[in-house]
N, C-alpha and C positions, 0 to 999 in steps of 0.2 A: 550244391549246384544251383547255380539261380533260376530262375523258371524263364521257362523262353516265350513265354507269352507275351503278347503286344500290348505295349502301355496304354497303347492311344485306342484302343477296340469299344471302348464305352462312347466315343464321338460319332460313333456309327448311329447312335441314339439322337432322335431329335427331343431337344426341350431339357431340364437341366434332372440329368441322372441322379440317384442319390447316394450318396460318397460312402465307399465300402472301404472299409478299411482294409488292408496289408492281411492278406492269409500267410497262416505259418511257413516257415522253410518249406522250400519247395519240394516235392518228393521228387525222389530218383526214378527215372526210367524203372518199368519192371524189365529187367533182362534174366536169361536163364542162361544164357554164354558169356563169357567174356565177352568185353567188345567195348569200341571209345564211342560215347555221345559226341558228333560235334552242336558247335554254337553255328549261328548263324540260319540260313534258309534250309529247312532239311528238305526243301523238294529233291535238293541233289544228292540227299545223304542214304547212303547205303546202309543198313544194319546185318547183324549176321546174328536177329536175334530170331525167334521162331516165330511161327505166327502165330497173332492174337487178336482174341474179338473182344473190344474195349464195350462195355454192357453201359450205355446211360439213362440212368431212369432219373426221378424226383427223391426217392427213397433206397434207401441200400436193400438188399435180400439181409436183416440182420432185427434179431432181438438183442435191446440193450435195456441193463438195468444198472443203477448204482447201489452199489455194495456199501450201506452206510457207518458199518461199523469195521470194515477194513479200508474203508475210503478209496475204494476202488470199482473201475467200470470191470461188469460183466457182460461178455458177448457170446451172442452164439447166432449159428445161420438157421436162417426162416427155412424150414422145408417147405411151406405152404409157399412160398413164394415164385409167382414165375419166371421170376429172372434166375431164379439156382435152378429151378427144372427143366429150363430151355438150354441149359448144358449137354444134356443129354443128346442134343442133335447134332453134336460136335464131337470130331473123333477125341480120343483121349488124351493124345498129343497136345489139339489145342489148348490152349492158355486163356481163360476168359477173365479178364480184370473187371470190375463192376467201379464207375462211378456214380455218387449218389449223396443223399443228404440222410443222417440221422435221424432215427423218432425222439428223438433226447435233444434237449440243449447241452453242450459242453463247456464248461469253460474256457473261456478263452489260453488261459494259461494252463491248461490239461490237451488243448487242443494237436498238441505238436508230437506227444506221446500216443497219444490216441491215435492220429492220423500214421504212425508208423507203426503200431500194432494193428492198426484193421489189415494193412499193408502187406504188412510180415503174416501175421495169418489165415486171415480170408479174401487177400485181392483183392480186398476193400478198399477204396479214394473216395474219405467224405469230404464233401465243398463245406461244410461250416458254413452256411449261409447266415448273415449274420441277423439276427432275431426279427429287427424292425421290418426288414426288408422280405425276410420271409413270410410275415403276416400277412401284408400285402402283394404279395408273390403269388402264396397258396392258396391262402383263407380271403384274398382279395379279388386281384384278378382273373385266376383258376378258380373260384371255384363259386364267385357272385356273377362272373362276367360272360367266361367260356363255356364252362361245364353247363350255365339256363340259357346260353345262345345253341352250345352244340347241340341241345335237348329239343332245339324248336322252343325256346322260352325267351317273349322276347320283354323288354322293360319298358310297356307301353305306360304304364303309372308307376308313381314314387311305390306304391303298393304292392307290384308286382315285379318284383325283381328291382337289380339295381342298374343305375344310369352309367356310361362310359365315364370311367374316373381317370384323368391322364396321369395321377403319381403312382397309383396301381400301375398302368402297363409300363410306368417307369422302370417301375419296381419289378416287373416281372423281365424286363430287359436287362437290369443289375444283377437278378439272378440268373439268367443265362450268361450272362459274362462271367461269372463267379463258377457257373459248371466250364464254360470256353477254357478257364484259364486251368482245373483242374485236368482237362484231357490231355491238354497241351503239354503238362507237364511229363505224364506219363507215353504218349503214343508216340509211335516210330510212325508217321504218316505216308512210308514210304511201301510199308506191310501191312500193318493194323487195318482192320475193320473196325466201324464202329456205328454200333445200335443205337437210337436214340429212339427211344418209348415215349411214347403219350402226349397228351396236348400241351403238360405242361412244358415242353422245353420246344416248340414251334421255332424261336428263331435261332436256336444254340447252331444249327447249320451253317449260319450267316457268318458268323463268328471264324466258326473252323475253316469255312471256304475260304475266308480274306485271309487267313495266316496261313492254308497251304490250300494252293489253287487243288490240286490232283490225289486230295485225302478221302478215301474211299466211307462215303456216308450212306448209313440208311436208316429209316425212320419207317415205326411202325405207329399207326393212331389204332388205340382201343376204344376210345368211345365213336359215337359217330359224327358223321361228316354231311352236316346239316345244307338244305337245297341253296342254290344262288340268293331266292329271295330273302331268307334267312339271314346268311351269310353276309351277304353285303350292305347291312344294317352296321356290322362292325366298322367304327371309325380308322382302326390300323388293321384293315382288311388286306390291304395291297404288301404290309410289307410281313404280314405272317404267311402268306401265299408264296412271296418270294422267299421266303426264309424257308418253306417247305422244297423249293422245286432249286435251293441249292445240293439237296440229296441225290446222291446216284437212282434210288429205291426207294419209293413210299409204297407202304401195304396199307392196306384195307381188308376192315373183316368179310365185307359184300360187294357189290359189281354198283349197289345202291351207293353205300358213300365215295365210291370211287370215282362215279359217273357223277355225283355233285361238284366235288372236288376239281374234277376237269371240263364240268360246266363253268365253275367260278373263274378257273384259271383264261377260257374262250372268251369265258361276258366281260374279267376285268382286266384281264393282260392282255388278251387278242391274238392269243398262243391255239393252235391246233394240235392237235393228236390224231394218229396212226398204228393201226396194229400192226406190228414187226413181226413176222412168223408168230404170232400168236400171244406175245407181247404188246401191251398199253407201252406207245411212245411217247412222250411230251417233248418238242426239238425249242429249245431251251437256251438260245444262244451258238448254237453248235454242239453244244452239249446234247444229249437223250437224258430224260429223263424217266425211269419206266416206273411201271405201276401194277401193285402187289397187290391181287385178291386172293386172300386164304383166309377162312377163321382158325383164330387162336384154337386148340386143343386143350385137353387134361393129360395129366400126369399117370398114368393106366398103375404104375407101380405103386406110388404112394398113396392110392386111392384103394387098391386092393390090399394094403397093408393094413389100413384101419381097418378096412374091411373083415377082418381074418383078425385083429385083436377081439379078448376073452371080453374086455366092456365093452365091446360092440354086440357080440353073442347076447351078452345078460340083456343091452337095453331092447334089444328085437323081441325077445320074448318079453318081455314085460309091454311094452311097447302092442304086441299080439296079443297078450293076453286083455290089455286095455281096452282094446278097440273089437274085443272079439264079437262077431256077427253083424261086423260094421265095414262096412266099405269106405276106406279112407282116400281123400284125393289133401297132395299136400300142395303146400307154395313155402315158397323161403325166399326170400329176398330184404334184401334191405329197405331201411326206414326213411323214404324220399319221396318226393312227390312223381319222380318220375315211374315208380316200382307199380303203381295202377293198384296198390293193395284194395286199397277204399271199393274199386270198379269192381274186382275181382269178388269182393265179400258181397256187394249187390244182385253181382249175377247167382252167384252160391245163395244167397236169400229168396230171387226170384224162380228159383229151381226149386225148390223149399216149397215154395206158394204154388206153385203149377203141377207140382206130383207130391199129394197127398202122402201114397206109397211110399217115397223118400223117407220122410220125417222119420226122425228113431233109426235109421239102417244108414245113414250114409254123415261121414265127418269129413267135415274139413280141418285139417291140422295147420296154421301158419305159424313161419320160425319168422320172425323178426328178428334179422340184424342190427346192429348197432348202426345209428344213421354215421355218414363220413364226412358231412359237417353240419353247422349249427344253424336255426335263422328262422323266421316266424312261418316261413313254409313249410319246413319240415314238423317244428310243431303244431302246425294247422292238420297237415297228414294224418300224425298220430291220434291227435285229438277225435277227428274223424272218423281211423281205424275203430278206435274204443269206442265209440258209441253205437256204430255201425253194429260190431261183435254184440254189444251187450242188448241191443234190440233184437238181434238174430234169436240169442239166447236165449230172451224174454218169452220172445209170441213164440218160438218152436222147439222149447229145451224141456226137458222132463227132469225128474228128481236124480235119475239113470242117464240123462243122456243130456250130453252139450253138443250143439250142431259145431259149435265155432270155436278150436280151442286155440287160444293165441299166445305163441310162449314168446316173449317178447325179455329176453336175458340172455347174454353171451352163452351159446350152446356149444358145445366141445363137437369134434368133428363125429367122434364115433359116435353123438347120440342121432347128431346128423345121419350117418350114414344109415341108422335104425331104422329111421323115418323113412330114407329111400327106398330102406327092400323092404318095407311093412308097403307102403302104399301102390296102391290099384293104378292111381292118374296122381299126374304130376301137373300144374296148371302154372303156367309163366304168364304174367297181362301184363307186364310193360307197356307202356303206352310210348316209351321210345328208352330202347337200350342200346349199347356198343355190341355186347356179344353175348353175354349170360350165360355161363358154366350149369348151372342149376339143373338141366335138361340131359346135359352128356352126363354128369354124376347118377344122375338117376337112371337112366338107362344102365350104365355100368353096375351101379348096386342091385337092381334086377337081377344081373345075371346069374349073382350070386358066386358062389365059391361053396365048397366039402365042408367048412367050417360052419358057415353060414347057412346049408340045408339044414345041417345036423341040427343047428339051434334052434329052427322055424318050425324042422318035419315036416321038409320039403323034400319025395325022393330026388337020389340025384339025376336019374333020367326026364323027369317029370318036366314038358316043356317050361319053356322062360314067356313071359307076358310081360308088355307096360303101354300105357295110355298114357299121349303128351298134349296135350290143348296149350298151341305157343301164341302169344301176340304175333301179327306180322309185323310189327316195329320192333322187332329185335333181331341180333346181328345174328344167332345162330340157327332162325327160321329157316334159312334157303338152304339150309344141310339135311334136314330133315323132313325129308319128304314125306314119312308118314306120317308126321303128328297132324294133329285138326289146326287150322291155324287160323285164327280167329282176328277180328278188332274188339279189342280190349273195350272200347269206345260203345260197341253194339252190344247192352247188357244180354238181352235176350238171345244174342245170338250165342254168346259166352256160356248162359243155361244152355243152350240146346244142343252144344259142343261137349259139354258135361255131362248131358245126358248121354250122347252118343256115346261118350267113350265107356262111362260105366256098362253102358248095357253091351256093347258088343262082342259078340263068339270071341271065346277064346281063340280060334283058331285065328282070325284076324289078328287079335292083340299079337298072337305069336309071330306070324307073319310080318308083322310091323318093327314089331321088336327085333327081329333077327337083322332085318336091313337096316335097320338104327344103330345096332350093335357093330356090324363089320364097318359101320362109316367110321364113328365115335374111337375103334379099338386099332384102327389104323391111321387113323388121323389124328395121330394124339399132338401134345408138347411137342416134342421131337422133333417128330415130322413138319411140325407148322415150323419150327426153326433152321429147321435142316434145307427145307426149302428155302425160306427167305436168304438163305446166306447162299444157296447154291445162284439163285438170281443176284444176288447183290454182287459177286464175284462176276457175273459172266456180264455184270452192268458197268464194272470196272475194267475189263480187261483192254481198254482202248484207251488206257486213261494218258500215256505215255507216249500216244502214236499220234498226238496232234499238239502243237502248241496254243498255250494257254497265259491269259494274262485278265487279272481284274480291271471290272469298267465301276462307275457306280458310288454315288456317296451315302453314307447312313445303314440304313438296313435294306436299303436297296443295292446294294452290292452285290455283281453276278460276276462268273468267270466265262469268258468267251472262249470256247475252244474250235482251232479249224486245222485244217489239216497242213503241217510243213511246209508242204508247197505253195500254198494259199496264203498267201499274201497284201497288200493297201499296194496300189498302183502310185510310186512316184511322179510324177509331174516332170523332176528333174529329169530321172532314166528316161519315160519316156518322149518327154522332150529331145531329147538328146539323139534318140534311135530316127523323130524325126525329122530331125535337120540333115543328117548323112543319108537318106535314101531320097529316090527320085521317082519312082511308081507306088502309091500310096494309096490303098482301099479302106473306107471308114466307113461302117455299118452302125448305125442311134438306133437306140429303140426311144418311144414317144414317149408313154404315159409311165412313170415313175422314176425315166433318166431324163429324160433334157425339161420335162416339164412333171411339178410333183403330184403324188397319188392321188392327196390328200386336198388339190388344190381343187376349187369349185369353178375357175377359168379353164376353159382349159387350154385354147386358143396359147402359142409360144410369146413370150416378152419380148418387150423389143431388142434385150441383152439376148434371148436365143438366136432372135432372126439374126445380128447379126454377127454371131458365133458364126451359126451357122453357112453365110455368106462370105465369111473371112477364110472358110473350111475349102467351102467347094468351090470359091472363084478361084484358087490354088490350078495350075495347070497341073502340076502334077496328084492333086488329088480326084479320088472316084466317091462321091460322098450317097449314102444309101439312107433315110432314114425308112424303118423298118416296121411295121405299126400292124398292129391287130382293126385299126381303124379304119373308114371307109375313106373310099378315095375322094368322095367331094369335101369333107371336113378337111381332109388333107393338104387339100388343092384351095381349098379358099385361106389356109393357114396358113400355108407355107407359100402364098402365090410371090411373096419381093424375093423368095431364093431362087434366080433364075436358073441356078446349073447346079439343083437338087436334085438327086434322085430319089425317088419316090416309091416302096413298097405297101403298097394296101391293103388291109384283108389280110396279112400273114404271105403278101406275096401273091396273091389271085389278081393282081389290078401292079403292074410297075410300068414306072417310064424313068427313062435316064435323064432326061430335063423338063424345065417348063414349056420347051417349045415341039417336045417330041409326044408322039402319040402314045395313046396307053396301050399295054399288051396285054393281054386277059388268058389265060390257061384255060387251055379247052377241056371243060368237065361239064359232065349234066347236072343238072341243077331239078330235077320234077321231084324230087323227095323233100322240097319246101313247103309243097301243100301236105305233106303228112307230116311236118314235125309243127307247123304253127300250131294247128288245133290242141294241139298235145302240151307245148308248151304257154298256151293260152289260161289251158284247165288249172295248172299249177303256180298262173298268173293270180288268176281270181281266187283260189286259196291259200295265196302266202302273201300278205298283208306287208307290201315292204317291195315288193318284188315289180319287177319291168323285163320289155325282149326290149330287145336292140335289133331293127333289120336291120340285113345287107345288102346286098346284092350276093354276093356269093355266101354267106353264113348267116345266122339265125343263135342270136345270144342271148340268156335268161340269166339277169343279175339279180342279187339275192343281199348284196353289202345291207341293205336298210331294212334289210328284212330281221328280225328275231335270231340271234346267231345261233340257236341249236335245234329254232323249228327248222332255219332255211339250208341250212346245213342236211337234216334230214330230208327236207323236202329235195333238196339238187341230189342230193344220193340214190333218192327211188325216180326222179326225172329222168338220170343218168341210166339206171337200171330201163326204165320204159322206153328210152327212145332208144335203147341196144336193141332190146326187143326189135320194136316195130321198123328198124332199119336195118336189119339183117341182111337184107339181100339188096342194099340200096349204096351206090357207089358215096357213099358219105360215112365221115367217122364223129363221135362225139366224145368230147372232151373236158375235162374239167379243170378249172383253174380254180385262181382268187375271186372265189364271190362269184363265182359264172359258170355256166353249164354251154357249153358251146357247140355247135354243127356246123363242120361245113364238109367241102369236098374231098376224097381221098384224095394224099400226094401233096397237098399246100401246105409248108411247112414257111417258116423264116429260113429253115436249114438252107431249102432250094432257091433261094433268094438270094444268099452269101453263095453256095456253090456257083449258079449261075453267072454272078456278073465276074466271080473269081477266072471262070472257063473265058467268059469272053476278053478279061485281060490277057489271057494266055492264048489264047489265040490268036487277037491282033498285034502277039510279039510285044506287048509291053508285061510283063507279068512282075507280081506287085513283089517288091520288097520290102513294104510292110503293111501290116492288114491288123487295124483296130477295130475291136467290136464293145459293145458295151449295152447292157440291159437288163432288166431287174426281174422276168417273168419267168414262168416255166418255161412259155415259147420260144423264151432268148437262149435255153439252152439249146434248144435245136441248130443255133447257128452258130454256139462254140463248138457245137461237137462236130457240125458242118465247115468250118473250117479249117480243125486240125485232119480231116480226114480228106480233105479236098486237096492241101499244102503236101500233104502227104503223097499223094496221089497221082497227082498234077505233075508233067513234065517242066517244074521250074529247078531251072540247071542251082539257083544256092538258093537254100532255104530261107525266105521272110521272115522281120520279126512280128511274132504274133503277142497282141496283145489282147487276149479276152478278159473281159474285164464287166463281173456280176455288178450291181447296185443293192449293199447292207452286207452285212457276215452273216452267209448262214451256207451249208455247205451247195457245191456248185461246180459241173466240169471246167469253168474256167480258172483259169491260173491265178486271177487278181480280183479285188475289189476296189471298190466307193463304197464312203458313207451313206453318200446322200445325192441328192439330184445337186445339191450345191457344190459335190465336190465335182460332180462331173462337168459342170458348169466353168469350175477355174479349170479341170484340165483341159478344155474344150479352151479357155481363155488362153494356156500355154501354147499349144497349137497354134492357135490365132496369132498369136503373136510372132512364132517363129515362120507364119506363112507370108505376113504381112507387115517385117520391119519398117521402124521408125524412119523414112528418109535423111541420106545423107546427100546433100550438095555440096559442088564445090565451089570453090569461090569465084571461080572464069563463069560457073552457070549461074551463081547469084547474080553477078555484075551486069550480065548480058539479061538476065529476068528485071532486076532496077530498070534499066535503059527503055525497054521495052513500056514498062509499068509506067514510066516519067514520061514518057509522049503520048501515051494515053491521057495521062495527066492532064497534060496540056493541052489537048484536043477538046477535053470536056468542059477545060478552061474556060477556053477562047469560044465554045458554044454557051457559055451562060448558065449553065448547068450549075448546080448547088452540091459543093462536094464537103460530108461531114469533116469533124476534123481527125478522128480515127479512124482509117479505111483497115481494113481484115482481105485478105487477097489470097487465098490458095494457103498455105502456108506461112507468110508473112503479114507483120502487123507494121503499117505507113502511119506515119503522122504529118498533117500538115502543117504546116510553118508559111502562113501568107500563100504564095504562091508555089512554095518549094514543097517536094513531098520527100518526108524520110523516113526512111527502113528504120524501125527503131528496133525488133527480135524477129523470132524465129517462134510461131508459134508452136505446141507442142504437139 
């Protein structure tokens, strides 16, 4: 079968990609039924296969080795691995297919064998990424660029880290096309789920959104998700953001990198979010796009399995017998600069130095993992570690006793797990982690297990103890409420955290331990999966109730989705609906439709004003413009539209022309001296911010303000002046960038309702009613009109055209783009109000005659007549004394 992937998907990439060669025959669909693949767009294609959750990581869940003397690959699946344990949270039924890359290079010519055997036996799809690309993929972009950015490491010198290199994030875009193209082969996009793991594959969304708008993604980030200012140091910051918020579902392990996350998305897209019944929204186009905080879990079964193996038995006792009448606090972590080892072994030294007592009774054990890449910072680390230990060793080691013992070689799990239920305190210093397992392991190995007593001579009734001293830069602090949670950074503080926890009552340790325990043994794998997928599904379930189509070139490619009926407002159609009616109501709003948001004029062009004038000198039209603005801006802007109508304030201030008097709604107004002082105080502390008087309203704008100080700050404004106007005939509101007050009852709604009633009154009532506006306000007067048409004694229904400015969801029927579009449909109207003149030849002839004894008048006065006169319509040329019509100006 050929692979249905898009040729052209690498042009999404700016700057010159680098050329991947032809991956093997394409694999077949996984199906478990009969059934026919079509070709072509499968948004429309049906399957009657089961459902399945497509797993995409960087690496497969698989151990491979080459068998050199049968010349053959041997495979087998990682139990250690999270992508085979996060099955578990899926009923049995499901199907989880895993795509991924190899720990092995393969031959290219082995490669087409292999990819049908991972296939055929463990739902394995390897991408083969092809060598060059992957170095700079993994070992380049991941893991010199993102992995010291996501860390808070930034590359202020050639010395400290590396500088943005653009054939790396080439090359990490090559290998996202190369994962793109292996999903694509296998998913039915019309059922499948699919996972996308970790930072390495950030834009693979992008990819799969352009080749099927309605393909149900989610994307979980394990490390962390570093602050704005951080963040936006990255030079392809915009289009990895985007390539994230093409996902139905991003998770996160904390409320921390979540809330960076959709800080960067406010500060650099200018995108907002809202809690949905208790759901993180990001409104993304039309689209939602929600937001997962859960930390990752442990695997409760395979952890208690070592547990309960006979080598784990032997090394606890040896292990206890080693350390006996010594209180042991462990650490394990890998060999990187971000693991804090170094800090951690300082404070364990300064604890050393400050309680005499200690010395001889108390060991630190650290397990040094194998670092997960290479680079003169990781060996600066180690270097470090080992000198750090062998000083310890030095000034406070006896012939009997090593304070610091550092096993620093690939350690098997079980002797791991020895070390968890041998040791008193468990000490995590991270100076910045994604989530760190090392804390839930160790709690669980506490708990112990019958096997496990037996080995220690531990009764089994005999309560369970552990002491956890966590960094607060790690992702799985905020679960663990009772550990000591320390800054890694503050050595002393780190001793005095260690001290507590050795010394304190069992009875506390127990107490600690037990609510560590029911968090850890219920929130395992599983459940961290089970969940993610029950949201990702209920993020999906709309995916088919609105249409959708891509906007966007490059890796800024998004899908707009809006609802069936929501629709771009013709010109033509509505053109059309205007020329066949003769009572006509047209309600503008001001600032983002006839004149743009964005503009620093704000005063209308002279192409508005005379839109505008071509609208409302119309005898049959009733022209309203609609404005949250005050009436004398209004009135000195609008002053050459003589038969405008004029809404100010939201409708507190209207007049139906320029010659008619204003009408003001009678409201009290004494709850202005309580809300100025209020909104003054939140003046002077938000750096950016202004009021706007009214006359009837009082407004506090925030746009130039810090977008997630002023954000907060209008949110507790918003909350204060509820308060203190409780019982004050005014309501306060929030918009764009504005906290607003004014009088109860002024809407724009009662602005359209009203002038609607007074057509209907005076026996003209309208047969067509255009509205058009970009604000929250202006929905008040879509929903004001269809409920008034409704309502309203008009014997045949109008056509209504409400009509939002941008796509993004809205009670009205239709949109604009842009203030430019409203502009030519405003220019359509005009046009059909105010054709082109036709004459006829008897009134030409009789306008000549007329013209020519003027002529001559001015003649015979002496007068100086150029030789091209311009008259009304027509353009004269003189000839001596004769004047002739030479066109018809246009």
């Amino acid at each position: 079968m050929p692979s249905r992937s898009c040729a052209n998907l690498l042009d999404m990439a700016s700057g010159d990609i680098l050329d991947i060669p032809q991956t093997p025959r394409a694999l077949p669909r996984v199906m478990t039924v009969p059934g026919i693949i079509a070709d072509g767009d499968s948004d429309s294609m049906s399957s009657s296969c089961r459902e399945r959750k497509i797993v995409v990581a960087n690496m497969l869940p698989l151990h491979a080795q080459r068998d050199t003397t049968a010349k053959k690959w041997l495979f087998s699946l990682d139990e250690d691995s999270l992508l085979l344990q996060l099955k578990d949270g899926f009923s049995p039924e499901t199907e989880v297919v895993y795509v991924g890359s190899l720990k092995v290079d393969v031959e290219h010519s082995e490669q087409e064998e292999v990819a049908q055997r991972l296939l055929d036996e463990f739902k394995c799809v390897p991408t083969f990424v092809p060598h060059d690309i992957q170095e700079k993929f993994y070992h380049g972009f991941c893991k010199q660029q993102l992995w010291p950015l996501f860390h808070y490491m930034l590359p202020m010198c050639p010395d400290h880290g590396d500088r943005f290199d653009r054939q790396m994030w080439q090359a990490y875009v090559s290998a996202n096309k190369v994962f793109a193209d292996k999903v694509m082969e296998v998913v039915n996009p019309d059922d499948d789920y699919i996972w996308i793991q970790d930072y390495h594959l950030m834009v693979l969304p992008t990819f799969l959104r352009k080749r099927y708008h309605r393909v149900k993604l989610g994307f979980f980030l394990h490390s962390p998700f570093p602050s704005s200012e951080i963040y936006r140091t990255l030079p392809v910051r915009d289009e990895i953001l985007k390539g994230l918020l093409n996902c139905d579902l991003i998770g996160f392990h904390t409320f921390d990198y979540a809330r960076h996350f959709l800080s960067c998305c406010s500060r650099m897209l200018g995108l907002d979010y809202e809690s949905k019944r208790g759901h993180i929204g990001l409104d993304y186009f039309g689209r939602t796009v929600y937001i997962k905080i859960l930390p990752v879990g442990i695997h409760m079964g395979r952890l208690e399995s070592v547990m309960n193996l006979s080598s784990t038995f032997d090394k606890a006792k040896e292990v206890q017998e080693q350390f006996k009448g010594k209180k042991v606090i462990l650490g394990v972590d890998d060999m990187d600069i971000f693991k804090g080892i170094s800090l951690k072994l300082l404070a364990f030294e300064y604890l050393l130095q400050q309680d005499q007592n200690l010395q001889g009774k108390l060991v630190l054990v650290q397990i040094v993992n194998p670092a997960r890449s290479s680079g003169k910072d990781v060996q600066e680390a180690k270097r470090e570690t080992y000198s750090t230990a062998e000083r310890i060793n030095k000034i406070y080691g006896r012939s009997n006793y090593e304070p610091v013992v550092l096993i620093d070689r690939p350690v098997p799990r079980y002797e791991k797990t020895a070390y968890y239920a041998v040791a008193e305190c468990c000490l995590v210093n991270a100076v910045r982690d994604g989530m760190n397992l090392v804390p839930y392991k160790y709690i669980v190995c506490r708990q112990g297990s019958p096997g496990m007593d037996d080995a220690m001579g531990i009764k089994t009734d005999s309560p369970r103890t552990s002491m956890l001293v966590v960094s607060e830069f790690i992702g799985c602090s905020p679960s663990l409420s009772g550990a000591i949670r320390v800054n890694p950074w503050d050595i002393e503080a780190v001793a005095e955290a260690l001290n507590v926890a050795i010394t304190m009552s069992d009875s506390e340790k127990q107490l600690r331990h037990e609510k560590h325990y029911r968090y850890v043994s219920s929130h395992d794998v599983a459940y961290w999966a089970r969940s993610f997928m029950q949201d990702l599904e209920r993020a999906c379930k709309d995916h088919y109730s609105k249409r959708c189509w891509g906007i966007g070139l490059g890796l800024g490619f998004r899908v707009i989705a809006l609802s069936p009926n929501f629709r771009k407002l013709s010109i033509d159609h509505i053109v059309s609906s205007y020329r066949r009616t003769q009572r006509r109501a047209i309600f503008l709003d001001y600032d983002g439709t006839v004149v743009p948001q964005s503009s620093l004029i704000k005063a209308p062009s002279a192409e508005v004003i005379t839109l505008l004038n071509s609208l409302s000198n119309d005898p049959k039209n009733t022209v309203y413009i609609v404005s949250g603005r005050g009436r004398k801006s209004l009135s000195e802007w609008l002053a050459p539209c003589e038969r405008l109508g004029i809404a100010a304030e939201h409708g507190y201030f209207t007049r139906s022309s320029k010659t008619s008097d204003w009408e003001c709604l009678a409201s009290d107004l004494e709850w202005k001296p309580i809300v100025e002082p209020v909104m003054k105080l939140y003046t002077e502390t938000t750096d950016g911010s202004y009021i706007e008087p009214k006359e009837s309203a009082l407004v506090w704008h925030h746009q130039d303000a810090d977008p997630d100080f002023g954000s907060c700050q209008a949110k507790e404004l918003l909350d204060h002046l509820e308060n203190v106007l409780s019982n004050e005939p005014a309501v306060v509101k929030r918009g764009q960038h504005i906290v607003e007050v004014k009088p109860q009852g002024v809407t724009k709604g009662l602005v359209a309702q009203k002038v609607l009633s007074l057509m209907v009154d005076s026996g003209t009532p309208p047969d067509f009613v255009m509205c058009i506006g970009d604000d929250r306000s202006d929905e008040d007067m879509f929903e004001s009109i269809l409920s008034s048409v409704s309502s309203s004694s008009i014997t045949a229904a109008p056509d209504i055209f409400a009509c939002t400015v941008g796509q993004k969801p809205s009670k009205a029927k239709y949109y604009l783009d842009d203030t430019a579009d409203v502009l030519r449909l405003l220019q359509g109207l005009g046009n059909a109000s105010c054709p082109k003149p036709r004459y006829t030849a008897h009134f030409q002839v009789a306008f000549d005659s007329v013209l020519t004894d003027c002529f001559q008048v001015m003649l015979h006065s002496g007068l100086e007549i150029p030789i091209d006169v311009d008259c009304f319509f027509c353009r004269f040329h003189r000839r001596g004394n004769t004047l002739l019509r030479i066109s018809v100006l246009p």
